[in-house]
C-alpha positions, -999 to +999 in steps of 0.1 A: -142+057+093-116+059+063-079+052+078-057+076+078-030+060+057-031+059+019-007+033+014-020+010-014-011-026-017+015-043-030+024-077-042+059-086-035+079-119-047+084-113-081+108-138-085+084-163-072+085-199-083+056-220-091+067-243-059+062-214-041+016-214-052+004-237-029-024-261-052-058-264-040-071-297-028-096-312-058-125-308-035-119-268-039-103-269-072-132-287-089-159-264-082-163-225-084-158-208-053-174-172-048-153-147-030-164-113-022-140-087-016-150-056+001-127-022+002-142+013-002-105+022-023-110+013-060-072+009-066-070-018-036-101-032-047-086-036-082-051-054-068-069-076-048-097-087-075-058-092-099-044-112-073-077-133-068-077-138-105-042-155-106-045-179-078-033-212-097-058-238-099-087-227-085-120-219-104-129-182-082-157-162-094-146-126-076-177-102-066-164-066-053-183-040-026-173-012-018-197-004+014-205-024+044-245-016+032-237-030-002-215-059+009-242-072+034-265-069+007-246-088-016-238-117+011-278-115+014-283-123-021-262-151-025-237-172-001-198-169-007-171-192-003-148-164+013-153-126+023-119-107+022-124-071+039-109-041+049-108-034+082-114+003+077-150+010+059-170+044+049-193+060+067-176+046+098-181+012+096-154-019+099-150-052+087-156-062+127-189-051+122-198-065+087-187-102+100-207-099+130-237-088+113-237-124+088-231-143+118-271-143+119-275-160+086-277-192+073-246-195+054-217-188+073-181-180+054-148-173+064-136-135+068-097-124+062-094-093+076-069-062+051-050-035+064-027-009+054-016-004+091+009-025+107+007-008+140-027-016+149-019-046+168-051-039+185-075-041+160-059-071+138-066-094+173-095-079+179-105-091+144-092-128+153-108-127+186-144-123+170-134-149+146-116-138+114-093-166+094-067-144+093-056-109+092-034-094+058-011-062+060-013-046+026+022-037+024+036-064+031+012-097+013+036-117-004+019-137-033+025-171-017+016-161+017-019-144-001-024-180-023-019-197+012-041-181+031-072-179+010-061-217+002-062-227+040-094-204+048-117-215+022-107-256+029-109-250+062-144-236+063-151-262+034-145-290+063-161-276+091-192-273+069-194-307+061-189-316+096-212-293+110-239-300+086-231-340+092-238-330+129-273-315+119-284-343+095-303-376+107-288-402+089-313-423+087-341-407+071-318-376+058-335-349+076-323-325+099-326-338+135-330-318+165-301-296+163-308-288+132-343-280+135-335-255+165-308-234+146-336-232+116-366-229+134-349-200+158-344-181+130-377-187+115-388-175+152-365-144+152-377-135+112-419-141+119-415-120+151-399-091+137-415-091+108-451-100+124-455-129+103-471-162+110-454-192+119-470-229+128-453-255+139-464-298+138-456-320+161-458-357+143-460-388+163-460-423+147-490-441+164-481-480+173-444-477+158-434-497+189-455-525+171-441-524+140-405-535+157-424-557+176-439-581+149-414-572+119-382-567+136-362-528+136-358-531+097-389-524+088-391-500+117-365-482+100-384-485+068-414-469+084-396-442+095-383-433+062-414-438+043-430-419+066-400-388+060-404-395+020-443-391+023-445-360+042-415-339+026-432-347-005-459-327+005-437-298+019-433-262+006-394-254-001-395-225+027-411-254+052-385-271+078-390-310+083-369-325+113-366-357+130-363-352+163-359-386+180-369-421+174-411-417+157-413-384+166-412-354+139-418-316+136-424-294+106-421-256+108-441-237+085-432-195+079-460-178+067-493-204+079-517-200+108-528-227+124-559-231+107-535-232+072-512-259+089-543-280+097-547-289+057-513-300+059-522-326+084-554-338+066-528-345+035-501-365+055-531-387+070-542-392+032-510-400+021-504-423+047-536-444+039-533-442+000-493-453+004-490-482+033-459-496+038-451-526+024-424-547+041-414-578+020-446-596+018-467-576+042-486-544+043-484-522+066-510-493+077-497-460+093-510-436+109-494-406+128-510-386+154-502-346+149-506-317+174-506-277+159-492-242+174-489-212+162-478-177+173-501-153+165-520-165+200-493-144+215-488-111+193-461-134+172-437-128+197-436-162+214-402-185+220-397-218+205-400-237+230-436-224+239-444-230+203-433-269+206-448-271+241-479-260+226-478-286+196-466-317+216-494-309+242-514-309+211-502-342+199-509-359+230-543-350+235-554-359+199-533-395+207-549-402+233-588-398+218-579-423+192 
């Protein structure tokens, strides 16, 4: 739906002073940032792209769309730093609905909301109430206010990555950890079972790490674990999901690989294991890691997570305990 109003936007403050630009931080202002700007009005389109373009300081590389279809294709291509959208799409589509349909993808951004209608009230919270930075009248964006905002939307989202990611990350070997590999995997899940694609999944268990603390202390159990993490994600496909999930234990998604596919994986990590042993000052020490395989195309690919990790740890244990 096209609103009703033709209003085009302004920028007002022509008297503005250079106090008046708010400067980006140098963790923004050293590095591109990619914003997308999405209005089905060319001559919007064009004032915001010109008012993108002069924001002092920062590096912006500015992508346009004119469609919700061609601005979620765009997003799909490659991530942005920011998404500024009008409210009121073609074909009766909103912003509303092109932010919630990226909240599904891996690269989250931040959304400011545009409008040429300062009585909808309604919609403008109803945009913040789904989770939009902000929300801009058109008539009535005042450079500094419009420098501001982007400034404040694109740091913001620049720190809750960081801490999000820090929050998915196991610091010790670098992998994700169990958070992490549930928000990835899910989506592998989601992807394989709509698109009836294989998925397997490894469940790695250290055999005898307990030993290894035992007789050389927890630094070269912390070595082991992250020898054991360099090894394996050495052998790893770039689509292929490696996580630690808690003290020796470890799981590897695969997209795309049957179980019998994932088994040549494991032969590889036990041959990399006995071709590289640890070595821990003047001591070497053998690994060896008991694995257990799943996959979903036992169920018509349309099994959960969970059943698929069940499945692999149940797996694991019975091939542990036959050693």
């Amino acid at each position: 739906m096209t609103a009703p109003d033709d209003r085009r936007l302004t920028l007002v403050d022509p008297k503005r002073r250079r106090s008046d630009e708010p400067s980006f931080s140098d963790s923004v202002r050293t590095r591109e940032l990619k914003v997308l700007v999405v209005d089905d009005n060319r001559a919007d389109l064009y004032l915001l792209r010109g008012a993108l373009e002069g924001v002092p300081e920062a590096k912006l590389r500015v992508s346009e769309a004119t469609s919700y279809e061609g601005a979620l294709a765009r997003i799909k291509e490659e991530p942005f730093n920011l998404c500024i959208c009008d409210i009121w799409l073609s074909n009766g589509r909103t912003g509303i609905d092109l932010y919630k349909a990226t909240r599904g993808l891996p690269c989250l951004m931040p959304f400011i909301a545009v409008t040429g209608h300062s009585e909808e009230d309604e919609v403008a919270n109803a945009c913040l109430r789904v989770g939009f930075d902000d929300v801009l009248i058109k008539n009535d964006l005042k450079r500094a206010n419009f420098y501001r905002i982007v400034r404040n939307s694109v740091l913001r989202n620049s720190y809750s990555r960081v801490l999000f990611e820090k929050s998915e990350v196991d610091e010790l070997t670098g992998l994700i950890n169990h958070r992490g590999m549930l928000v990835r995997l899910n989506a592998e899940r989601d992807r394989a079972a709509r698109q009836r694609m294989a998925l397997s999944i490894l469940y790695l268990d250290l055999n005898d790490f307990k030993k290894i603390n035992d007789a050389w202390g927890h630094s070269a159990g912390d070595l082991a674990l992250v020898h054991f993490a360099k090894l394996v994600r050495a052998l790893l496909r770039c689509s292929d999901v490696f996580a630690r999930i808690g003290g020796d234990e470890f799981i590897v998604g695969m997209p795309a690989t049957t179980a019998r596919e994932a088994k040549e994986l494991e032969q590889r990590i036990g041959q990399a294991l006995a071709a590289t042993p640890l070595r821990f000052n003047e001591h070497v020490i053998p690994m060896t890691v008991s694995v257990g395989i799943s996959d979903n195309t036992t169920a018509d690919y349309q099994c959960s997570l969970s059943d698929l990790v069940e499945r692999a740890d149940a797996d694991m244990y019975s091939n542990k305990k036959g050693i």
